[in-house]
N, C-alpha and C positions, 0 to 999 in steps of 0.2 A: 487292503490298501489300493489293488489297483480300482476298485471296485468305486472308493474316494474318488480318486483321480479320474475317471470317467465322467462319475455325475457333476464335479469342476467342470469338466471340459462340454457337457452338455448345456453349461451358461454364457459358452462363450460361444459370440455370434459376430463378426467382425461385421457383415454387412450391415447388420441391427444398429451396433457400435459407431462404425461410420456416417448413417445415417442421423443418428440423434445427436456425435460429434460436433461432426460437418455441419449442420443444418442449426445447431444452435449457434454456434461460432458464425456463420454467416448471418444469420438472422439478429445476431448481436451486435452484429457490424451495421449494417442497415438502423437499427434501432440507435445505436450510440453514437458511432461515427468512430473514424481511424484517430483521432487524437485521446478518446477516454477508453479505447481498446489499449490502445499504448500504455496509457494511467495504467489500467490494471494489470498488467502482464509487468507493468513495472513494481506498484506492489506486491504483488505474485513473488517477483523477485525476491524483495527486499522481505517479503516472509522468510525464505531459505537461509541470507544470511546473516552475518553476525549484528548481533542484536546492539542497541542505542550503549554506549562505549560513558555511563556517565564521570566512571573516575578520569577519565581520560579528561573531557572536557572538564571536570573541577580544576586539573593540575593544569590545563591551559590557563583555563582563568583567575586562578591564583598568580600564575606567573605574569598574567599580564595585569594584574592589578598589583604586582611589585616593581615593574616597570612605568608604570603608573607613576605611582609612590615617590618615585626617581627621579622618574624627568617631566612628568605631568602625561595628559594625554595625546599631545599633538605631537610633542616628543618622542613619544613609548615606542621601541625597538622591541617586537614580542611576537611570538609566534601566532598565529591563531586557533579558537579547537578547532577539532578533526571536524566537527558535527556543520555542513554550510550553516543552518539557522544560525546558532549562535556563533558562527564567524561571524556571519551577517550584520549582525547586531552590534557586536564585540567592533567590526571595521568601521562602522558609522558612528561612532563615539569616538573610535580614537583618530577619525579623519577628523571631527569638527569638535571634540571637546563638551559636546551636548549632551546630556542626557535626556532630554524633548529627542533629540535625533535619532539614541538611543531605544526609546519606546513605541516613535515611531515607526522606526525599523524591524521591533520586536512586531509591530501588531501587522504590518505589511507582512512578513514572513508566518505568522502563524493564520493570517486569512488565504494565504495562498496554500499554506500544508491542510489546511478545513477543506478548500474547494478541491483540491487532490485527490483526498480521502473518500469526500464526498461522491466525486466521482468515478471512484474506482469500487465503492462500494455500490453505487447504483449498476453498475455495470456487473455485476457479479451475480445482483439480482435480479434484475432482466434476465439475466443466464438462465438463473433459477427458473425464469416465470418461463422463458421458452425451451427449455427442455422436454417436460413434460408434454410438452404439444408436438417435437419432434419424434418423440416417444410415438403419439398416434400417428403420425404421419405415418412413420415403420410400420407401424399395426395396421393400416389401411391401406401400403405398398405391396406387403403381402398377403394378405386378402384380396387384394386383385389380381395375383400371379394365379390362385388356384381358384376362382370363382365363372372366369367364361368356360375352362374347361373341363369341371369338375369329374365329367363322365367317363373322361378318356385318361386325367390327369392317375399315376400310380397312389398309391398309399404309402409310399415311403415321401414322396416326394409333397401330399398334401401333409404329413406330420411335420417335415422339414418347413414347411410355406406356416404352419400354424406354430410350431418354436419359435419362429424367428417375428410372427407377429406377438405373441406373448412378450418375448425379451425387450423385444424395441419397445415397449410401455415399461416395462420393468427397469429396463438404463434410461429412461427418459425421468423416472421417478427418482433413483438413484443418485443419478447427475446433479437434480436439482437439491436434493436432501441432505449428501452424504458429501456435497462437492462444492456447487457452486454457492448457493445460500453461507455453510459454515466458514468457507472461503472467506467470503464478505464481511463477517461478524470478523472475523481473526482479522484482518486486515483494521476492521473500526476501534479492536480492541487493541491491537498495538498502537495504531495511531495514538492512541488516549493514552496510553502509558508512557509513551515516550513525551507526548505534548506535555505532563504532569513534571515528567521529570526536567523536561524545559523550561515550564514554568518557575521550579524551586530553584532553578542554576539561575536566571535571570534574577529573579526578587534577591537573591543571595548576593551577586554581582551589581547590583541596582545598591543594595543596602550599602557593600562594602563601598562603594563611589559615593554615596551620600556621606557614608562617618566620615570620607577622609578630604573634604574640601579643607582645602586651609585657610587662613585668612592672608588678610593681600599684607605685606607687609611694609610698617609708616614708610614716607619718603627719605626720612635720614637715613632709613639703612639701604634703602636702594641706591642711593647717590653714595654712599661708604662701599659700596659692591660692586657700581660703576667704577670706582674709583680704585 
């Protein structure tokens, strides 16, 4: 066991580590800029926690197409879903009664969640593509700690300079493979699953506004109801 735990602890190199970190993370920054670093550390996020809530938003939307029903749309007293998009959507209909307002609001809301995505996925692969290069950098930092002085330098201290440029190519490889690249996919692949499930709430809530227009009703019974 400890014998395990030794060769564990022969892979870890914090210098190495820092180096390929550091050095992509900033070089990611420079490449992307502080607003699509944000995107992704905000997707990042939104991978951890709890995932797209759709019974939630059905019982929203049900309720608010029985208020609907009721008092019409400009009238409707109703909560809205949990989810912004389809608040989004769900508020712009029932502020103007449109259903044009409605689709518009839909396709604003899901070009701005594409560009989000988009960006937060590019950012993750940039990561990917610069990692590996911080990886040599480490591999070529120390290779120059033990190359002016090789004659004087010890042999514990040349093995030590040559782990540590091995590792830094090996967490540079790692980073990009195991981390930032599958990162980006996870990130594109929720986005699509939950956009799917957007999709079908909206065409369901689109349908049920269409079945239930009513007709206008003659003028003798509005003037009997005025009355």
């Amino acid at each position: 066991m400890g014998a395990v735990e030794t060769g564990w602890m022969q892979l870890i190199d914090f210098g190495a580590l820092t180096i390929v970190l550091a050095g992509t993370m900033l070089a990611t920054l420079a490449r992307c800029g502080i607003a699509d670093l944000r995107i992704a550390i905000s997707a990042l996020i939104g991978l951890l926690t709890a995932r797209f809530d759709e019974d939630a938003n059905r019982i929203a939307l049900a309720r608010c197409l029985q208020a609907i029903e009721r008092a019409g749309p400009l009238a409707a007293d109703t909560e809205l879903p949990p989810d912004p998009a389809i608040a989004s959507m769900t508020e712009a209909y029932l502020r103007s009664g449109s259903r044009e307002a409605l689709h518009t609001a839909r396709r604003a809301a899901r070009t701005a969640r594409e560009m989000r995505r988009e960006q937060a996925v590019r950012t993750f692969e940039y990561a990917g593509e610069l990692a590996p290069v911080f990886g040599l950098v480490g591999t070529l930092f120390a290779i120059t700690q033990i190359a002016p002085a090789a004659e004087t330098i010890s042999t514990e201290a040349t093995l030590g300079a040559i782990s540590t440029a091995v590792l830094s190519s090996l967490y540079g490889v790692l980073s990009a493979h195991l981390v930032c690249i599958p990162l980006g996919r996870a990130v594109e692949r929720r986005g699509q699953r939950e956009q799917d499930i957007r999709d079908a709430l909206f065409d369901w809530f689109d349908a049920e506004i269409g079945g239930k227009k009513r007709a206008r009703p003659p003028a003798s019974t509005l003037i009997r109801e005025v009355a």
